[in-house]
C-alpha positions as protocol buffer text, in pm:
chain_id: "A"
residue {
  index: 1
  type: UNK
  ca { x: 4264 y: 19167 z: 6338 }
}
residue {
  index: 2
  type: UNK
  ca { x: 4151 y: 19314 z: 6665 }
}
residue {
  index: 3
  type: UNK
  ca { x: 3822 y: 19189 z: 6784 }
}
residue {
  index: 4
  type: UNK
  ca { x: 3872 y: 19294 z: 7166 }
}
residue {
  index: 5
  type: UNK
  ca { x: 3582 y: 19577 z: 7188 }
}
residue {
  index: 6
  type: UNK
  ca { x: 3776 y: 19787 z: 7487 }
}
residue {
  index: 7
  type: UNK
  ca { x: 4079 y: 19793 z: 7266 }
}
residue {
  index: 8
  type: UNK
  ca { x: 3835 y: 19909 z: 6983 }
}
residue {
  index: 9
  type: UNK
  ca { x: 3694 y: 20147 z: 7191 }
}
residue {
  index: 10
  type: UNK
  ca { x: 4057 y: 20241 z: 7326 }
}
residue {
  index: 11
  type: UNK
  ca { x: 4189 y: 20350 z: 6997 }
}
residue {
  index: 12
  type: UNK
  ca { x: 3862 y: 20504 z: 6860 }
}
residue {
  index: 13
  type: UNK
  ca { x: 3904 y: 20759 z: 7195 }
}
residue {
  index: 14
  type: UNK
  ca { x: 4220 y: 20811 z: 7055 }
}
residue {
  index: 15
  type: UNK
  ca { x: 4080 y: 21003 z: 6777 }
}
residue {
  index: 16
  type: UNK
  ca { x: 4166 y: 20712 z: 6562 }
}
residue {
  index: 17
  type: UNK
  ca { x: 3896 y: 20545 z: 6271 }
}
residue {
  index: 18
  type: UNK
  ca { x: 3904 y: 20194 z: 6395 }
}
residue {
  index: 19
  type: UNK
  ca { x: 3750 y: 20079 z: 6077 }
}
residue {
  index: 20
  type: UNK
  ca { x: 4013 y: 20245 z: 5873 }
}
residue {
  index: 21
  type: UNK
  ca { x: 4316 y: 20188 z: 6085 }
}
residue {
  index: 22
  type: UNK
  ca { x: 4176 y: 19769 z: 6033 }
}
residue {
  index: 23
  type: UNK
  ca { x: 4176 y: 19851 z: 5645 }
}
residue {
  index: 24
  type: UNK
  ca { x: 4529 y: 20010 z: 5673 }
}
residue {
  index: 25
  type: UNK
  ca { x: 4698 y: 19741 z: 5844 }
}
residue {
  index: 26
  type: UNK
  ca { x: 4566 y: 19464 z: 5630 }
}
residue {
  index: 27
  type: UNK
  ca { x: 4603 y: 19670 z: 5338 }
}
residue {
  index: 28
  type: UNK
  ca { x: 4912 y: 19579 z: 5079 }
}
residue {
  index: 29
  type: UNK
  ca { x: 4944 y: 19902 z: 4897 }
}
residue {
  index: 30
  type: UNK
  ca { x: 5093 y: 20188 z: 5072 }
}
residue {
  index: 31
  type: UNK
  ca { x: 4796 y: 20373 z: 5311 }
}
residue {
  index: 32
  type: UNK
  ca { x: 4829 y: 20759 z: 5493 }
}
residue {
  index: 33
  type: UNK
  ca { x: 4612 y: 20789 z: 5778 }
}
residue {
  index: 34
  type: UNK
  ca { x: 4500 y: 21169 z: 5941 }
}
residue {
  index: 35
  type: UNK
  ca { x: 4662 y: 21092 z: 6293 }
}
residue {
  index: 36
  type: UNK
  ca { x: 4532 y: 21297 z: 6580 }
}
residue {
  index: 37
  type: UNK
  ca { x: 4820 y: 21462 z: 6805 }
}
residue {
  index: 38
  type: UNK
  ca { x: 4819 y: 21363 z: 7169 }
}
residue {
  index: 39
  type: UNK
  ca { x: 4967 y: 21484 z: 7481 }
}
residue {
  index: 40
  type: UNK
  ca { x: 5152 y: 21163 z: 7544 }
}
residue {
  index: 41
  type: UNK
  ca { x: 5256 y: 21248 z: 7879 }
}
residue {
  index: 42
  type: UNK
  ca { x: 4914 y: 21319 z: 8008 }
}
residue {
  index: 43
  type: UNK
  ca { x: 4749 y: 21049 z: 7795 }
}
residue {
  index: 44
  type: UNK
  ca { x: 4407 y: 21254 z: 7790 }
}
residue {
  index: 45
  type: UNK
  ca { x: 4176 y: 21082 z: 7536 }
}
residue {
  index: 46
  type: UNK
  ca { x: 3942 y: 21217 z: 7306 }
}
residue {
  index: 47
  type: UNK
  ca { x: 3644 y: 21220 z: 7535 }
}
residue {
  index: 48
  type: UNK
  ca { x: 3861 y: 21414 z: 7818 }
}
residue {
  index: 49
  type: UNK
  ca { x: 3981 y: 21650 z: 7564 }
}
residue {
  index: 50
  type: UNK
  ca { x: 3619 y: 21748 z: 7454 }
}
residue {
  index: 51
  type: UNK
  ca { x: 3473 y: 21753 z: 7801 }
}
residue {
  index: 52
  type: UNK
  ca { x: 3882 y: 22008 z: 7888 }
}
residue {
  index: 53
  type: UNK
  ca { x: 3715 y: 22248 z: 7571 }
}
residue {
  index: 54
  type: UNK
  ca { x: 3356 y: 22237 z: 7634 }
}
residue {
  index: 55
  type: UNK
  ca { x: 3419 y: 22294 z: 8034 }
}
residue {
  index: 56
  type: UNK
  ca { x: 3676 y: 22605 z: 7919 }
}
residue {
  index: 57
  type: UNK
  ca { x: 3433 y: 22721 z: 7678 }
}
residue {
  index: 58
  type: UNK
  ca { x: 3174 y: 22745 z: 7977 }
}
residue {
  index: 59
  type: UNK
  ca { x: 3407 y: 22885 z: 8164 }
}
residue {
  index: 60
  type: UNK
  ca { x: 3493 y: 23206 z: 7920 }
}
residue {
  index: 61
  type: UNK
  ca { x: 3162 y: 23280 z: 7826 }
}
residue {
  index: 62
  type: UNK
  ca { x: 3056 y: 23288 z: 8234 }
}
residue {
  index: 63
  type: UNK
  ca { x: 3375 y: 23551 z: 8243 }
}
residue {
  index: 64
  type: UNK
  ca { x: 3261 y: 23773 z: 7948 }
}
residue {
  index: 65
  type: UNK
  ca { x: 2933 y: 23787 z: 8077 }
}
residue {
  index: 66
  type: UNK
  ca { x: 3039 y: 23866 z: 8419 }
}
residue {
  index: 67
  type: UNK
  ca { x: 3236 y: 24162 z: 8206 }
}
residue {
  index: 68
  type: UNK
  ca { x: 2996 y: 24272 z: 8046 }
}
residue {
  index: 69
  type: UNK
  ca { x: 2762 y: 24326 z: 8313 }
}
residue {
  index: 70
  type: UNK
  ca { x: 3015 y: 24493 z: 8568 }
}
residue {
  index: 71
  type: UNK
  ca { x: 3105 y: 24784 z: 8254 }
}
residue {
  index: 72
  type: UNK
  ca { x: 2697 y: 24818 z: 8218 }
}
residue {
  index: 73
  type: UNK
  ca { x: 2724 y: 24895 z: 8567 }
}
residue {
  index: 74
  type: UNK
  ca { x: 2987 y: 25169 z: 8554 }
}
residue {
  index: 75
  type: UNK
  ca { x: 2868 y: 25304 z: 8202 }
}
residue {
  index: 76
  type: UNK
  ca { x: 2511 y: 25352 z: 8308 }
}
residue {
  index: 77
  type: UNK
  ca { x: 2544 y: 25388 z: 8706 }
}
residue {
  index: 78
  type: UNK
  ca { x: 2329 y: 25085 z: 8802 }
}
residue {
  index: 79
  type: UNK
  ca { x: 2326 y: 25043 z: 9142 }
}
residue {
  index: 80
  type: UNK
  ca { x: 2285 y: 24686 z: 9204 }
}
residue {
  index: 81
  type: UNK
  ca { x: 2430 y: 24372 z: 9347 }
}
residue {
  index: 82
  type: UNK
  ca { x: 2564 y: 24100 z: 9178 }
}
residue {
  index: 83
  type: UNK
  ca { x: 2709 y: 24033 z: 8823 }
}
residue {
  index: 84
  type: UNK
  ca { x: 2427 y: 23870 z: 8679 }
}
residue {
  index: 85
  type: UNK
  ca { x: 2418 y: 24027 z: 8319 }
}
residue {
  index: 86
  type: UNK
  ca { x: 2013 y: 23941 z: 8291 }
}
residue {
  index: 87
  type: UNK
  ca { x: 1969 y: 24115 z: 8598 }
}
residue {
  index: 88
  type: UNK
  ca { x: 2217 y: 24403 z: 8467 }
}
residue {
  index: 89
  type: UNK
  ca { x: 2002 y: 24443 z: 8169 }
}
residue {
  index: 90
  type: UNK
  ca { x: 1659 y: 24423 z: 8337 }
}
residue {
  index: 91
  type: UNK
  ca { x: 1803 y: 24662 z: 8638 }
}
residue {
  index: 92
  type: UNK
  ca { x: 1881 y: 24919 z: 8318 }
}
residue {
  index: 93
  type: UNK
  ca { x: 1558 y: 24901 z: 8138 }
}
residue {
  index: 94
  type: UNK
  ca { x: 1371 y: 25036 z: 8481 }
}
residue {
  index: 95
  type: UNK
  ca { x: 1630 y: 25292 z: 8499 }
}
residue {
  index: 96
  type: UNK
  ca { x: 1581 y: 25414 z: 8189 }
}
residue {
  index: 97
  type: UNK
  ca { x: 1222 y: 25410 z: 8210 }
}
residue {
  index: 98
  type: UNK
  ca { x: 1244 y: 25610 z: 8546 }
}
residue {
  index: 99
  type: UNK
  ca { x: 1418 y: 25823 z: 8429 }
}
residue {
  index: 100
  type: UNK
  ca { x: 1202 y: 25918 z: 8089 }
}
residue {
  index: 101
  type: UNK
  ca { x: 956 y: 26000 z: 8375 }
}
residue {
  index: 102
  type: UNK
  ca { x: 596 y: 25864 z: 8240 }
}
residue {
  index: 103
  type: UNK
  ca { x: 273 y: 26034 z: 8259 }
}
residue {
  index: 104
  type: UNK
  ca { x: 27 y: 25867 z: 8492 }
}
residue {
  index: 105
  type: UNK
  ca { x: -144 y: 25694 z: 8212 }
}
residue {
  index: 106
  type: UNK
  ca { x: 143 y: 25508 z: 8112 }
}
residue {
  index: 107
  type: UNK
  ca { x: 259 y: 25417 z: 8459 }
}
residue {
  index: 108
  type: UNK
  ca { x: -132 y: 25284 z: 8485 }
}
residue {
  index: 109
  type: UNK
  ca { x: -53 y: 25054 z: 8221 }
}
residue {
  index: 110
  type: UNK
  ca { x: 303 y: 24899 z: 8321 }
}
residue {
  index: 111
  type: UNK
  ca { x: 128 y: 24837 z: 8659 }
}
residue {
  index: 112
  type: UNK
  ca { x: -193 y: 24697 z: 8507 }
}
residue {
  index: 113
  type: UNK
  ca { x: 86 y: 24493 z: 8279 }
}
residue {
  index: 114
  type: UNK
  ca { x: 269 y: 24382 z: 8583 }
}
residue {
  index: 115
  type: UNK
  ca { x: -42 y: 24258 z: 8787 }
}
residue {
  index: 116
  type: UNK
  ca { x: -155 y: 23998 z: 8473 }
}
residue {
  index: 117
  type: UNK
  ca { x: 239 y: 23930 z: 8464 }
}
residue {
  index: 118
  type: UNK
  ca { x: 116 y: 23795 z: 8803 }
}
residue {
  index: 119
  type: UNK
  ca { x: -202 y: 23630 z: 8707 }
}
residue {
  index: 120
  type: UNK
  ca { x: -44 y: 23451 z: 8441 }
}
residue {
  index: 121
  type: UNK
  ca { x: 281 y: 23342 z: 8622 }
}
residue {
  index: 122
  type: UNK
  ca { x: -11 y: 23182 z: 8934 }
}
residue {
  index: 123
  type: UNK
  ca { x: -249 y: 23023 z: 8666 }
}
residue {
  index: 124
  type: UNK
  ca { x: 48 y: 22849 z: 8484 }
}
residue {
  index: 125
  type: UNK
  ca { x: 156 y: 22720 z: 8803 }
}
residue {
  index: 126
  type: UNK
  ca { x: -203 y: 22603 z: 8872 }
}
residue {
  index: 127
  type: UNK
  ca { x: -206 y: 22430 z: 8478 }
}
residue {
  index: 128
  type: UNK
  ca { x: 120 y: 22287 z: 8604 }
}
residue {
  index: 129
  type: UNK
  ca { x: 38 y: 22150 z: 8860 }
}
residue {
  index: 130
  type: UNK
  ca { x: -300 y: 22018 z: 8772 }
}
residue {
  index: 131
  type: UNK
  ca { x: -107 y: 21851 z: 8492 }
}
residue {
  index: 132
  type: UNK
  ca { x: 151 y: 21662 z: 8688 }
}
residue {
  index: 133
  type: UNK
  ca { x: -160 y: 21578 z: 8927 }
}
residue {
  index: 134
  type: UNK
  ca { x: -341 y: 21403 z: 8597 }
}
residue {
  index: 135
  type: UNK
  ca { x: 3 y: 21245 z: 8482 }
}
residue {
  index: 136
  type: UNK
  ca { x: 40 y: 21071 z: 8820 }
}
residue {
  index: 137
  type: UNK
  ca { x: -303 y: 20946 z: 8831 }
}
residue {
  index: 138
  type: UNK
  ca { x: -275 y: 20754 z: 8493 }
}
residue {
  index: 139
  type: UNK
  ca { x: 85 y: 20649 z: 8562 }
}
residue {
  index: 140
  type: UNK
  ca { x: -50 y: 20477 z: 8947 }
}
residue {
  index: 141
  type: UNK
  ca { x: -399 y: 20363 z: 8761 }
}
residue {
  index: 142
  type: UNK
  ca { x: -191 y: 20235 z: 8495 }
}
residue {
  index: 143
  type: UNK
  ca { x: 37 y: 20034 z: 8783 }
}
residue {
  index: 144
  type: UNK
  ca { x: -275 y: 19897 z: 8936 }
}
residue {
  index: 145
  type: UNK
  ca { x: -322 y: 19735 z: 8604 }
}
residue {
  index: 146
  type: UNK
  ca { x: -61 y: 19626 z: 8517 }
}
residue {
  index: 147
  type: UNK
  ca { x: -7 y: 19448 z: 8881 }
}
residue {
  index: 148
  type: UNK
  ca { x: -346 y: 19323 z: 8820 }
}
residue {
  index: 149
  type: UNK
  ca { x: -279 y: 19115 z: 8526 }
}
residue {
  index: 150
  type: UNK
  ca { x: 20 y: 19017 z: 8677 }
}
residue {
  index: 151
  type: UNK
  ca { x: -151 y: 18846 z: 8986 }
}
residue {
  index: 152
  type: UNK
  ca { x: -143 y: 18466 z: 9025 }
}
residue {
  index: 153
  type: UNK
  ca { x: -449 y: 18243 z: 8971 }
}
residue {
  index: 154
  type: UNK
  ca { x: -389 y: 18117 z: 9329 }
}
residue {
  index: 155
  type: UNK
  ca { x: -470 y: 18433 z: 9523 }
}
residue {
  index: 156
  type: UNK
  ca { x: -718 y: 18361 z: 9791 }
}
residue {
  index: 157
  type: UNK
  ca { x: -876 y: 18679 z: 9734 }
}
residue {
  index: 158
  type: UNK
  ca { x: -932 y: 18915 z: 9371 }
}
residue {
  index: 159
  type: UNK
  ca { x: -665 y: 19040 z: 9180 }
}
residue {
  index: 160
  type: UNK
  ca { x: -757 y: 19425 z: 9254 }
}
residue {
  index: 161
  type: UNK
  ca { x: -785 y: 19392 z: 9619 }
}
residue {
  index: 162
  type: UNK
  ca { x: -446 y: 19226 z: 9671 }
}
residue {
  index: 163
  type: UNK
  ca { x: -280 y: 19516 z: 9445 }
}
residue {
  index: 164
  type: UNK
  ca { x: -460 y: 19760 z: 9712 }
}
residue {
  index: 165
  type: UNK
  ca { x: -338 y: 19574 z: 9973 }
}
residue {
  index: 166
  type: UNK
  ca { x: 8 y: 19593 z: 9791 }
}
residue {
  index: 167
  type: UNK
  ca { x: -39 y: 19982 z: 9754 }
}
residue {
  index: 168
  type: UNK
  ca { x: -90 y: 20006 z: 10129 }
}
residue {
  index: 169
  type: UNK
  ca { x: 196 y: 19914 z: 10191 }
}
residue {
  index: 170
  type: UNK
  ca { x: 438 y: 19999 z: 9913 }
}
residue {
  index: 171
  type: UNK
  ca { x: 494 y: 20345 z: 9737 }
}
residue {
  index: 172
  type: UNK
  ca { x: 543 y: 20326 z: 9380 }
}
residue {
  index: 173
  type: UNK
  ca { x: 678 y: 20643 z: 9171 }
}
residue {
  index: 174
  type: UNK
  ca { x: 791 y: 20697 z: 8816 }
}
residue {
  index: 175
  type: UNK
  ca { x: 1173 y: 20769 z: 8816 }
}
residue {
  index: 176
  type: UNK
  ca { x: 1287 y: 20841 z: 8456 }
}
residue {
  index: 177
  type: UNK
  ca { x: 1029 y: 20676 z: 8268 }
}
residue {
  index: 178
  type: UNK
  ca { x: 988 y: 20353 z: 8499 }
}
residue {
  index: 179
  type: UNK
  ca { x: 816 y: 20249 z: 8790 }
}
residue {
  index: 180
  type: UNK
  ca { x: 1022 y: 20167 z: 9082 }
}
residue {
  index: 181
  type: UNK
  ca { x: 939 y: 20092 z: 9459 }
}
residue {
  index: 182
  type: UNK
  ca { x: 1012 y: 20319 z: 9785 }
}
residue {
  index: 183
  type: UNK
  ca { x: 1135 y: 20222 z: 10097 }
}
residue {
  index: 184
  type: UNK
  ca { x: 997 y: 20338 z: 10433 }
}
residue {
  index: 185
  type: UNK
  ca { x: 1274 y: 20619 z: 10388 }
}
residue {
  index: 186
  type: UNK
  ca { x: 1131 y: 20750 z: 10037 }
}
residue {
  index: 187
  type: UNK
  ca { x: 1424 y: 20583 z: 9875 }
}
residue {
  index: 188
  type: UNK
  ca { x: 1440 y: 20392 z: 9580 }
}
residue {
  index: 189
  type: UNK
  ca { x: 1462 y: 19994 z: 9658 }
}
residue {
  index: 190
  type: UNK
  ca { x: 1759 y: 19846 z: 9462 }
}
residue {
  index: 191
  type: UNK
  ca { x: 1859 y: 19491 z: 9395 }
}
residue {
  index: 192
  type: UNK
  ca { x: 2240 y: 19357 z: 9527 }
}
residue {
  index: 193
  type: UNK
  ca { x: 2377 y: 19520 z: 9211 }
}
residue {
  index: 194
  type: UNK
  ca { x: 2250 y: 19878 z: 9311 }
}
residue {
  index: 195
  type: UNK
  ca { x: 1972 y: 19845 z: 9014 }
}
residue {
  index: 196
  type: UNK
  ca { x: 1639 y: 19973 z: 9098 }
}
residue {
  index: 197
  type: UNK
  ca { x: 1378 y: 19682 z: 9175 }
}
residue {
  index: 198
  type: UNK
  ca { x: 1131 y: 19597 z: 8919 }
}
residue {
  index: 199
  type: UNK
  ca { x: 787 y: 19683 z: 9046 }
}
residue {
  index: 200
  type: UNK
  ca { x: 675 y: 19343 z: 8907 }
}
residue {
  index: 201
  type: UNK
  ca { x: 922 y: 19116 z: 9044 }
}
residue {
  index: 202
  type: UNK
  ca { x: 859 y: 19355 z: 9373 }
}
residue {
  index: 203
  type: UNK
  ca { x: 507 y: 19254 z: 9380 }
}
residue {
  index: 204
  type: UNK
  ca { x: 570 y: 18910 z: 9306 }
}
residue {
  index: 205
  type: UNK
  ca { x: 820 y: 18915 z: 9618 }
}
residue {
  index: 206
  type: UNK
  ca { x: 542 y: 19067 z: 9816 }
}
residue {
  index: 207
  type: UNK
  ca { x: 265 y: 18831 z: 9731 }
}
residue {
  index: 208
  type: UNK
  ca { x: 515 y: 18499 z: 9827 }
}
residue {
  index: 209
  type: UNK
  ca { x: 586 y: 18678 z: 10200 }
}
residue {
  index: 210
  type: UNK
  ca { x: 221 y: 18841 z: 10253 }
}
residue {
  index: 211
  type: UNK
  ca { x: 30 y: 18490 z: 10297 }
}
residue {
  index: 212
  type: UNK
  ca { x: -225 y: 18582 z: 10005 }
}
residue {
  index: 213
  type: UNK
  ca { x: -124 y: 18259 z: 9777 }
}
residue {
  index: 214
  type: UNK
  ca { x: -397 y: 17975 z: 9792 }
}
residue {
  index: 215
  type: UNK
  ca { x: -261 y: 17599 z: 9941 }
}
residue {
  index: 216
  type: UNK
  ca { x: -499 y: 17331 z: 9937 }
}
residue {
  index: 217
  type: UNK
  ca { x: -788 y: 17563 z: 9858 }
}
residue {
  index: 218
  type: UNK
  ca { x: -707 y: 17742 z: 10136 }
}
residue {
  index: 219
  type: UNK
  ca { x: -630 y: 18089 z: 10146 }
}
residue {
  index: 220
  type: UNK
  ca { x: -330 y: 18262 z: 10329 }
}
residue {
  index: 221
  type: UNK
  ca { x: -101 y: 18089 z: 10612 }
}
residue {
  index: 222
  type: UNK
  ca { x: -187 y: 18114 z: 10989 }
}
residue {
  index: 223
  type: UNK
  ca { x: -542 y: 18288 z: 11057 }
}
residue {
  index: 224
  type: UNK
  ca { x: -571 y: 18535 z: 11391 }
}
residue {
  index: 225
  type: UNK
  ca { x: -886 y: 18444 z: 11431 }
}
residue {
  index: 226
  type: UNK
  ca { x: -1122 y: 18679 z: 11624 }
}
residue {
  index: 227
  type: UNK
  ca { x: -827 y: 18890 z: 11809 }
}
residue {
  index: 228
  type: UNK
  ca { x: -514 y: 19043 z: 11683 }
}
residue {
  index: 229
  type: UNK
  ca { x: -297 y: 19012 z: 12018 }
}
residue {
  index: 230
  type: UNK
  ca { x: -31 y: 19147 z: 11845 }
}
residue {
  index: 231
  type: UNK
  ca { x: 84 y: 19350 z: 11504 }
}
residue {
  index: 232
  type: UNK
  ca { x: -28 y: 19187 z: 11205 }
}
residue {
  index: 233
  type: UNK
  ca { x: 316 y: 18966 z: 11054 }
}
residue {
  index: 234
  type: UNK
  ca { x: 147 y: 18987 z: 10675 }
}
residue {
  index: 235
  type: UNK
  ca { x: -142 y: 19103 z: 10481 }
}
residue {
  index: 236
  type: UNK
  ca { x: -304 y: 18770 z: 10542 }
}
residue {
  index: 237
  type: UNK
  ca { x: -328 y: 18806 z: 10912 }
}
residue {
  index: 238
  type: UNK
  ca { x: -537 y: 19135 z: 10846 }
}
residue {
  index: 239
  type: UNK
  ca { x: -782 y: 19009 z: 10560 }
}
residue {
  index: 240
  type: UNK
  ca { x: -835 y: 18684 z: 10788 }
}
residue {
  index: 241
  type: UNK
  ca { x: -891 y: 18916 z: 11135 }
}
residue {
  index: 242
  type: UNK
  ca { x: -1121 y: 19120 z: 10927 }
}
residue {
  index: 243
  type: UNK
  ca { x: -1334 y: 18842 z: 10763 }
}
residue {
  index: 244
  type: UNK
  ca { x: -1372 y: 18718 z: 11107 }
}
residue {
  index: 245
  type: UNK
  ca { x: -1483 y: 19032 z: 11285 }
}
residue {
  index: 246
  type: UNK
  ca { x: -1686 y: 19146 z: 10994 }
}
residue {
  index: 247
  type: UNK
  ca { x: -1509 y: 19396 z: 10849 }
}
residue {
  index: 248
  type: UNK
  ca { x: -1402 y: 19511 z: 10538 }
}
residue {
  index: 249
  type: UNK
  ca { x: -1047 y: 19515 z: 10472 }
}
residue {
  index: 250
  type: UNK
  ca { x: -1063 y: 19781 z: 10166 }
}
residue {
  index: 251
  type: UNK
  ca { x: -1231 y: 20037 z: 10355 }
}
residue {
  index: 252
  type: UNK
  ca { x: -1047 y: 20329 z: 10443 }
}
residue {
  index: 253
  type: UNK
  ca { x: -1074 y: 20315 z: 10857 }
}
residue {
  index: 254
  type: UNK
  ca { x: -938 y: 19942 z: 10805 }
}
residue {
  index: 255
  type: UNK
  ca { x: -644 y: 20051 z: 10582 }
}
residue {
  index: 256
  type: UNK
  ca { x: -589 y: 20343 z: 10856 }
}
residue {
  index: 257
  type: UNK
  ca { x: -644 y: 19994 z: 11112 }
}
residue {
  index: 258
  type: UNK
  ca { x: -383 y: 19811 z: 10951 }
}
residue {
  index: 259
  type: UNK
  ca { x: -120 y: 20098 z: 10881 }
}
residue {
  index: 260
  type: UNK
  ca { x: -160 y: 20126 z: 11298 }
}
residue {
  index: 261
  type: UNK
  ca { x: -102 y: 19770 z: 11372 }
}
residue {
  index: 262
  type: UNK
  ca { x: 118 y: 19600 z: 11114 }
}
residue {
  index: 263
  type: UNK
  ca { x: 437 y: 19466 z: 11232 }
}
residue {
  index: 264
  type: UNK
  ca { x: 748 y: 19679 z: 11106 }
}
């Protein structure tokens, strides 16, 4: 019995039943199996033969089309570029319609037509867009909390403003249904084995390297103190400088601050 799965999978692109090639081999009475033919020189399996038709199919019905339009063309006398049969079709419509030569009424109505064609095609865009706008804003409240009830016990500050600190400084987009993290570049972060890098284990990553975790009740690693003196090495350096100067590290002109003066 063959229990390999790539040989399965093997003779199953073959064209063969696997399950009924098994039940033919171990069977005692005399079996007849349907046996695909195959181009044994070539060796193209199953899956390369459908993707051969389906590309060829493509292929012909780009051709007739192409056809079609060009003797629309020369039928009709369309003067236009291209062998785009929509465009064809569209191009012999206005002809035609020229050519029946409409009162003034009627061309007042294909134009007042045409201008809502307009209205419509700008307010679906606005919908659209105000849509996708909407969408985004639940998927990046929804990753604030999820981050948030991800957060440690031992952060030396709340949950929520060490995910906005996190947010400062990391872009995080949906890509095909899941959350994943930008670099600097806009590109998607991936792990060693080119998979894209789970915005949780991200953040966890993050929190370990920014200084936030508590030790011995205290909070962060190495405080500036009253000065910067130089760019900020972590998230902890900033919410220490700010606590000591009095300022508030959520606000927006500290978050501008900080985007200024963090270390690259």
């Amino acid at each position: 019995m063959i229990t390999d799965k790539e040989t399965q999978q093997k003779i199953s692109d073959l064209g063969l039943d696997f399950s009924e090639l098994s039940a033919a081999i171990t069977s005692t009475e005399e079996v007849s199996l349907e046996v695909p033919t195959i181009d044994k020189e070539k060796q193209f399996t199953k899956t390369e033969m459908t993707t051969f038709g389906n590309n060829r199919f493509g292929e012909g019905k780009t051709a007739m089309d192409e056809m079609r339009a060009k003797g629309y063309k020369e039928k009709y006398s369309i003067d236009i570029e291209g062998k785009d049969l929509d465009s064809v079709i569209e191009a012999f419509g206005n002809k035609r319609f020229s050519e029946a030569k409409p009162d003034g009424d009627t061309k007042e109505l294909l134009g007042n037509f045409t201008a809502l064609q307009g209205k419509y095609t700008v307010l679906e865009k606005a919908l659209s867009d105000k849509d996708a706008a909407h969408k985004n804003d639940l998927f990046q409240t929804g990753i604030v909390q999820t981050l948030i009830n991800k957060a440690p016990k031992e952060l030396g500050i709340p949950a929520d403003k060490a995910v906005k600190l996190y947010l400062m400084d990391n872009k995080i987009k949906k890509e095909n249904g899941s959350a994943v993290v930008l670099d600097s570049n806009g590109e998607i972060q991936k792990d060693n084995l080119l998979n894209p890098i789970e915005v949780d284990n991200h953040f966890s990553s993050w929190l370990d390297s920014s200084g936030l975790i508590t030790k011995s009740g205290m909070a962060g690693k190495d405080s500036k103190g009253g000065s910067t003196g130089s760019k900020f090495s972590n998230i902890s350096e900033f919410t220490d400088w700010c606590y000591a100067n009095g300022k508030e590290p959520m606000s927006e002109a500290m978050q501008k601050y900080y985007q200024a003066n963090k270390a690259s």
